[in-house]
Backbone as XML, in Angstrom:
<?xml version="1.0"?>
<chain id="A" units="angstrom">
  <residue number="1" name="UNK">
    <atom name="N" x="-0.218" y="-27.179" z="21.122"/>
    <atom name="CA" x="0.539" y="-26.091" z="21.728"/>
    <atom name="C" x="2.008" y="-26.507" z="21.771"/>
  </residue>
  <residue number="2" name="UNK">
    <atom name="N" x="2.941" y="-25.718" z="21.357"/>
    <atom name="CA" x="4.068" y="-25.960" z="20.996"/>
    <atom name="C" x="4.645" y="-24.897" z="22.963"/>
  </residue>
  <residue number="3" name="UNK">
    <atom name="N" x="5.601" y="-25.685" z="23.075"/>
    <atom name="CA" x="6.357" y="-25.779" z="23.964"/>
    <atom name="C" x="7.737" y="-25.550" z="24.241"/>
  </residue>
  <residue number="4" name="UNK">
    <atom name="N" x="8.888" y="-25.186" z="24.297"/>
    <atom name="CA" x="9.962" y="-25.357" z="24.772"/>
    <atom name="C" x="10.535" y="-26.174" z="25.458"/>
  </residue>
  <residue number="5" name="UNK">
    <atom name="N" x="10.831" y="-27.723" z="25.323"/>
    <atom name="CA" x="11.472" y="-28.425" z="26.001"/>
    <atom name="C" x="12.543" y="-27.655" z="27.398"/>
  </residue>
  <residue number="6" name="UNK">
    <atom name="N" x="13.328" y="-27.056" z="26.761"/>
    <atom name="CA" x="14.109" y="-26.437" z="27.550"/>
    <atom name="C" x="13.692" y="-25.438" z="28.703"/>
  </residue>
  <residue number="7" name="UNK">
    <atom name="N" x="12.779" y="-24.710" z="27.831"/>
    <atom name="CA" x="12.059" y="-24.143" z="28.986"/>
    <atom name="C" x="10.797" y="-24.733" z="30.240"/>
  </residue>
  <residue number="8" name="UNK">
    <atom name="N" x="10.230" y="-25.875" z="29.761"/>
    <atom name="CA" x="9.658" y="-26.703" z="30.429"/>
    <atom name="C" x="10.671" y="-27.190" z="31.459"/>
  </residue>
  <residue number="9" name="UNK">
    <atom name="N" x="11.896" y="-27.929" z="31.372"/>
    <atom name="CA" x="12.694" y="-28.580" z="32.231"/>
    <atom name="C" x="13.216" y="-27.868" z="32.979"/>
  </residue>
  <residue number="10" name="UNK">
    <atom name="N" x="13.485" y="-26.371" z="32.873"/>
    <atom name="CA" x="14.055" y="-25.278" z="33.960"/>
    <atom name="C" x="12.663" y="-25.073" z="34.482"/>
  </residue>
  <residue number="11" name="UNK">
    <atom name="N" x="11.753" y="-25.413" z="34.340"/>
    <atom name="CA" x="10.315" y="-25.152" z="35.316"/>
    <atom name="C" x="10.561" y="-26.266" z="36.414"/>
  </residue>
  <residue number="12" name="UNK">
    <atom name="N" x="10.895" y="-27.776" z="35.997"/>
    <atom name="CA" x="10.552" y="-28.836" z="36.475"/>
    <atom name="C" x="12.296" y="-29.471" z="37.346"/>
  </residue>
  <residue number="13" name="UNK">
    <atom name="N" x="12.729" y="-28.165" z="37.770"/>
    <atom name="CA" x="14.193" y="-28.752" z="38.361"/>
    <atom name="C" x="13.585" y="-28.917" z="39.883"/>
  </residue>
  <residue number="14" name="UNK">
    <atom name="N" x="14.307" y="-29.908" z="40.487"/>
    <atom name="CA" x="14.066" y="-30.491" z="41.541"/>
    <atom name="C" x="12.874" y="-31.333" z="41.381"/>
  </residue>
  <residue number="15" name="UNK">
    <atom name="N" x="12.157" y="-32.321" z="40.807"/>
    <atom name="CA" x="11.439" y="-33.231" z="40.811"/>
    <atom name="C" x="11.920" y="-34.252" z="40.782"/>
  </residue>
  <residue number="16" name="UNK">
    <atom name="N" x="11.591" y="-34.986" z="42.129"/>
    <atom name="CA" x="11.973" y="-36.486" z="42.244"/>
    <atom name="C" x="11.008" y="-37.572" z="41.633"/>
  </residue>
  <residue number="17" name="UNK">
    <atom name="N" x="12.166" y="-38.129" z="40.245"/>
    <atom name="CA" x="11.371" y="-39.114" z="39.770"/>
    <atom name="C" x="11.599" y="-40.484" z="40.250"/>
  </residue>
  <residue number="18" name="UNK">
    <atom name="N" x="10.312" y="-41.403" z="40.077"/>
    <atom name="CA" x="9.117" y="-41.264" z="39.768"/>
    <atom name="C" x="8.432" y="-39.815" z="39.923"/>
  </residue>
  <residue number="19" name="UNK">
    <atom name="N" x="7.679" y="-39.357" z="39.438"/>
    <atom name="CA" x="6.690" y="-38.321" z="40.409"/>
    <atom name="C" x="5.455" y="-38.503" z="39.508"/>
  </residue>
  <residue number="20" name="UNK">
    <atom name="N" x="4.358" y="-38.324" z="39.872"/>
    <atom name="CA" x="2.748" y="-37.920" z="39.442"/>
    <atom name="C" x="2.721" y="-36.401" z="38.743"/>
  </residue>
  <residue number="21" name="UNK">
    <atom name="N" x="1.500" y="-36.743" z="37.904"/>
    <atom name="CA" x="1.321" y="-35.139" z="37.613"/>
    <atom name="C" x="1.064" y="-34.194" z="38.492"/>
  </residue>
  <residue number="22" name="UNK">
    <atom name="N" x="0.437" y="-34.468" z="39.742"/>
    <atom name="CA" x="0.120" y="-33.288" z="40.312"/>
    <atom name="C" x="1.627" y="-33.195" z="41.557"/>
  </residue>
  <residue number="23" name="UNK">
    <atom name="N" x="3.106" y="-33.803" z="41.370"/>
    <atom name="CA" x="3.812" y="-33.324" z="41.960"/>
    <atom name="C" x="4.475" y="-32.775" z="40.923"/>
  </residue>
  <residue number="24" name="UNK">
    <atom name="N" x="4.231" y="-32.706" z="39.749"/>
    <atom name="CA" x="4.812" y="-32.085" z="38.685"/>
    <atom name="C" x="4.344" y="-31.099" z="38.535"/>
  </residue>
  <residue number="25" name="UNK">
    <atom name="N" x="2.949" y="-30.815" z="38.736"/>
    <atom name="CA" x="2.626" y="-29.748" z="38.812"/>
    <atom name="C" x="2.605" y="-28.387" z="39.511"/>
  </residue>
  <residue number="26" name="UNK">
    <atom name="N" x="3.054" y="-29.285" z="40.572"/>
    <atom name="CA" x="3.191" y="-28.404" z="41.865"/>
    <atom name="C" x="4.862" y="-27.557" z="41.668"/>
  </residue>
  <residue number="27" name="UNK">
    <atom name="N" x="5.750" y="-28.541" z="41.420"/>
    <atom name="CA" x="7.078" y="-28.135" z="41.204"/>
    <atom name="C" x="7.310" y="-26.985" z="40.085"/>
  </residue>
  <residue number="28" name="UNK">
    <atom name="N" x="6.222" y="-27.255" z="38.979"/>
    <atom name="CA" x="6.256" y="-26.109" z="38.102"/>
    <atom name="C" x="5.972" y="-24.480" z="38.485"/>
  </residue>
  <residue number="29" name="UNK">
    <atom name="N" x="4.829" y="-24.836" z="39.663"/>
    <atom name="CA" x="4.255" y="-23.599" z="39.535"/>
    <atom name="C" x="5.438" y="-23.190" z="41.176"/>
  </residue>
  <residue number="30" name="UNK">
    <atom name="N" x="6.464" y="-23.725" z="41.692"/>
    <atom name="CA" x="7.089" y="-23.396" z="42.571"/>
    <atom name="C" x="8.054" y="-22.309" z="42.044"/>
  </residue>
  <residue number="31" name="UNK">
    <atom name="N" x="8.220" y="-22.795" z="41.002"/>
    <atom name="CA" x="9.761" y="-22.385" z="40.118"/>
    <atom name="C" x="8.940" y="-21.316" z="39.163"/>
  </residue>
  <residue number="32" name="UNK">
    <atom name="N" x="7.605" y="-20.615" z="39.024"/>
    <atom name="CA" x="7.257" y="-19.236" z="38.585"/>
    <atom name="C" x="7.290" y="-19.885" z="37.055"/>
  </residue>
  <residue number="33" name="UNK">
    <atom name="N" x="6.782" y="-21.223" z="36.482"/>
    <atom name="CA" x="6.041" y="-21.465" z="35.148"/>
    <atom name="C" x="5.303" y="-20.807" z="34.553"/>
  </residue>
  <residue number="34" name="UNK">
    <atom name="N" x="5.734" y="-20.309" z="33.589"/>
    <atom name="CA" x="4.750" y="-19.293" z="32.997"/>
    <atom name="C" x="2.787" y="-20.322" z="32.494"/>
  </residue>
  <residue number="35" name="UNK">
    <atom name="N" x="2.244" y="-19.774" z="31.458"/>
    <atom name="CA" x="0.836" y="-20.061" z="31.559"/>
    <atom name="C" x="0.788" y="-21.150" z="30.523"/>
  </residue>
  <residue number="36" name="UNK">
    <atom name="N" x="1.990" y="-21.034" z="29.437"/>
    <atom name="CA" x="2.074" y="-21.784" z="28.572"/>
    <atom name="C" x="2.268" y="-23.252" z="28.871"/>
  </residue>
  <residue number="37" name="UNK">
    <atom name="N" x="3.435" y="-23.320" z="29.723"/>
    <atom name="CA" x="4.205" y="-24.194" z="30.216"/>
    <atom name="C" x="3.053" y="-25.271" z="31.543"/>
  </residue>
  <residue number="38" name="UNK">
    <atom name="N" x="2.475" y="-24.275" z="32.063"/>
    <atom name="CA" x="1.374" y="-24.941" z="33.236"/>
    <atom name="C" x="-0.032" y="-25.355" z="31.824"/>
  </residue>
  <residue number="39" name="UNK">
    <atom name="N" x="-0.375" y="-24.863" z="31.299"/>
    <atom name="CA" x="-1.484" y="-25.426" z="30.532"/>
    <atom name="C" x="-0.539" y="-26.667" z="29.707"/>
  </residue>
  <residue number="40" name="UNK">
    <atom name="N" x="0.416" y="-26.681" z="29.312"/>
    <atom name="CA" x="0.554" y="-28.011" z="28.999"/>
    <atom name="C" x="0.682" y="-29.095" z="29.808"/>
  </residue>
  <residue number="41" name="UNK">
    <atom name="N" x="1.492" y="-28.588" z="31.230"/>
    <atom name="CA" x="1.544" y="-29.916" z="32.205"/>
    <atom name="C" x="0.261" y="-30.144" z="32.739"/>
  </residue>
  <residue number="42" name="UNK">
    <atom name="N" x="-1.265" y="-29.144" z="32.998"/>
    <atom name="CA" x="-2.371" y="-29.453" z="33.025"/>
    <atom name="C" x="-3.331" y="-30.925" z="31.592"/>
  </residue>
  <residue number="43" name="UNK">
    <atom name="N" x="-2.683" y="-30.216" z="30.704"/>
    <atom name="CA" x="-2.957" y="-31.656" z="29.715"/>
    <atom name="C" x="-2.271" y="-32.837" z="30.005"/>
  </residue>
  <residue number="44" name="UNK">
    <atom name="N" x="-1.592" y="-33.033" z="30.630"/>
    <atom name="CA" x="-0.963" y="-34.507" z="30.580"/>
    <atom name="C" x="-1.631" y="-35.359" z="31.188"/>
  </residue>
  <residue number="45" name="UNK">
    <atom name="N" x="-1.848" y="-36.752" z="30.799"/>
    <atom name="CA" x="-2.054" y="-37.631" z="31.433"/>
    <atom name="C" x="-1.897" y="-38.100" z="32.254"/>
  </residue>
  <residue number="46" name="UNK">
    <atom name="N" x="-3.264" y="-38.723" z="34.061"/>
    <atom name="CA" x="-2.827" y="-38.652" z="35.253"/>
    <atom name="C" x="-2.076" y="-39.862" z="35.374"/>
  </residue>
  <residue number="47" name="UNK">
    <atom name="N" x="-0.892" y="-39.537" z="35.127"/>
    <atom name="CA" x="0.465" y="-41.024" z="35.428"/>
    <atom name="C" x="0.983" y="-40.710" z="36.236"/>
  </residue>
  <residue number="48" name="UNK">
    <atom name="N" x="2.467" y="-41.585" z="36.650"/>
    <atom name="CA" x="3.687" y="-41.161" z="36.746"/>
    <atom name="C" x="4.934" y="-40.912" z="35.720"/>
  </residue>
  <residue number="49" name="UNK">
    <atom name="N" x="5.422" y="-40.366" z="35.833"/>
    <atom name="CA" x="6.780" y="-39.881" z="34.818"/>
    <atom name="C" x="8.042" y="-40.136" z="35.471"/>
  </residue>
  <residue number="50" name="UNK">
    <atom name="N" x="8.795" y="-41.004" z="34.868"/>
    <atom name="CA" x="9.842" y="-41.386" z="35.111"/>
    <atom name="C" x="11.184" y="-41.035" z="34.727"/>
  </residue>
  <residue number="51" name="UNK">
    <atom name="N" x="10.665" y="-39.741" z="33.951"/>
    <atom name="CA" x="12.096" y="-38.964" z="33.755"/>
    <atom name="C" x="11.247" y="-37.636" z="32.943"/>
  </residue>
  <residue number="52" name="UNK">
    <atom name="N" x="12.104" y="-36.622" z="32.812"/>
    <atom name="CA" x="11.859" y="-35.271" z="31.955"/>
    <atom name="C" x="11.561" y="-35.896" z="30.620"/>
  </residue>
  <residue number="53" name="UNK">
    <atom name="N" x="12.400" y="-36.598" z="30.365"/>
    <atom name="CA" x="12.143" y="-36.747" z="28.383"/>
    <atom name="C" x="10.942" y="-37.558" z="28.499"/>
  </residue>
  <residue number="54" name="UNK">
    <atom name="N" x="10.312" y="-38.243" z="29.318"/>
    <atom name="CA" x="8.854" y="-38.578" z="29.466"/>
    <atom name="C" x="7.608" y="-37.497" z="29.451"/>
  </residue>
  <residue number="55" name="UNK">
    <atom name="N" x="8.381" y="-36.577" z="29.873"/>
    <atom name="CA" x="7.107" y="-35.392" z="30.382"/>
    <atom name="C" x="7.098" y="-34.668" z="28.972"/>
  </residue>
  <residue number="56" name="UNK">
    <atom name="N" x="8.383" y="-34.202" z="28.583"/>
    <atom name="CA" x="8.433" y="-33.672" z="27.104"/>
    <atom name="C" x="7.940" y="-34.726" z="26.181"/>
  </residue>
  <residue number="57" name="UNK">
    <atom name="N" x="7.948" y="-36.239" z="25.966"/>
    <atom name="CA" x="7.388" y="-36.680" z="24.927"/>
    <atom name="C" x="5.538" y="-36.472" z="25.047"/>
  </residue>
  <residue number="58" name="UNK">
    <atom name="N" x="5.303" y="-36.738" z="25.963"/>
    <atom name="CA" x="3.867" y="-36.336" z="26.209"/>
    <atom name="C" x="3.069" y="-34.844" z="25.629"/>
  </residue>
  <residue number="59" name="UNK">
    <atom name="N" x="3.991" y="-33.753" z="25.886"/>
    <atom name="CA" x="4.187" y="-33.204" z="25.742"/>
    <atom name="C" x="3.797" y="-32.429" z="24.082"/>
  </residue>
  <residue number="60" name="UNK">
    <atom name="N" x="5.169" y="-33.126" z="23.753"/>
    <atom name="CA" x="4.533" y="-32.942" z="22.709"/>
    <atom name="C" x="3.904" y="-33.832" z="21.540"/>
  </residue>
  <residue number="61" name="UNK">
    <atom name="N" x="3.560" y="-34.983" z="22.212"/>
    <atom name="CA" x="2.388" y="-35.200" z="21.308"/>
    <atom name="C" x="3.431" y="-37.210" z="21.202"/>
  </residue>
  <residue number="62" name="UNK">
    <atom name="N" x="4.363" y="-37.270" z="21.458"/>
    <atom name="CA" x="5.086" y="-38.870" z="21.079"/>
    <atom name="C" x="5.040" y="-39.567" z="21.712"/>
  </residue>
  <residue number="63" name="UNK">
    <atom name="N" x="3.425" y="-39.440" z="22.227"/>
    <atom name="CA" x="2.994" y="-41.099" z="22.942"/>
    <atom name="C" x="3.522" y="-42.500" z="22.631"/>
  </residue>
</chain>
């Protein structure tokens, strides 16, 4: 599933990193993430993320 970086990171403003997926998740669906954008942060791996370009490499696929 192809994604929008850009549009992913205007989902994910105000997340204090470190954060976990499920405070990432939470922040997405605060900020009105559409279905695309929440089914991909539902795929991610249960880590922490230490910055946006972490969440986007996951994301899309540059483990």
């Amino acid at each position: 599933m192809k994604v929008n970086p850009i549009e992913m990171q205007k989902n994910l403003g105000g997340v204090g990193y470190p954060a976990s997926k499920d405070e990432i998740l939470r922040q997405a669906e605060e900020h009105g993430a559409g279905k695309e954008v929440m089914e991909a942060l539902k795929s991610l791996p249960d880590k922490e993320y230490d910055s946006p370009a972490a969440i986007n490499k996951e994301v899309a696929g540059d483990r």
